[in-house]
C-alpha positions, 0 to 999 in steps of 0.5 A: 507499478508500486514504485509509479504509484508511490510517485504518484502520490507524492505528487499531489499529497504532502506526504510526511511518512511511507510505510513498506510493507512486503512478505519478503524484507529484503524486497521492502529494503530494495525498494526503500532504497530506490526511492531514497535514490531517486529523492523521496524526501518522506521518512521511509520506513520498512513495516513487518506488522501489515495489519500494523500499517493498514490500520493507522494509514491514510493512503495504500498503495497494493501492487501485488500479484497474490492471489489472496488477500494482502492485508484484512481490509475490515482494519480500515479506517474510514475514508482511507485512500486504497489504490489496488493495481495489481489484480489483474486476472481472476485468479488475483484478490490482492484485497479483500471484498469491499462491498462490506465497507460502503464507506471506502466507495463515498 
């Protein structure tokens, strides 16, 4: 799906520049590279430091299948777009609570 969401937003915001993050390098390169290959024109560029990328992001895209948090999300600025999709049982929390940060729910 992160590929998908990815498409998405592309579509309906002027994206200049995409940061990827994921635990594992190699699976960010591949995935840099597909959407190389399929035409992104964005400056793409493969991110270790998570917390790095939250904080200076305005758009985040989290599909993941963990079951805890991916990134702190009290780094956060406020009016940051989040897209979780990848939790999807009880067991997942890709992110962490929200309700700690009203602003995310304006």
């Amino acid at each position: 799906m992160a590929f998908e969401q990815v498409l998405g937003v592309v579509e309906v915001r002027d994206i200049q520049r995409i940061y990827l993050y994921n635990r594992t390098a190699e699976k960010a390169e591949a995935f840099k590279k597909r959407l190389e290959d399929f035409g992104i024109w964005a400056d793409i560029e493969v991110v270790t430091d998570v917390d790095a990328l939250v904080e200076q992001s305005d758009i985040i895209n989290c599909a993941t299948q963990s079951k805890t948090p991916v990134y702190n999300g009290e780094l956060l600025k406020p009016g940051t777009h989040v897209n979780g999709v990848g939790s999807f049982t009880h067991e997942m929390k890709e992110m962490d609570q929200i309700e700690s940060r009203p602003y995310l729910c304006r």
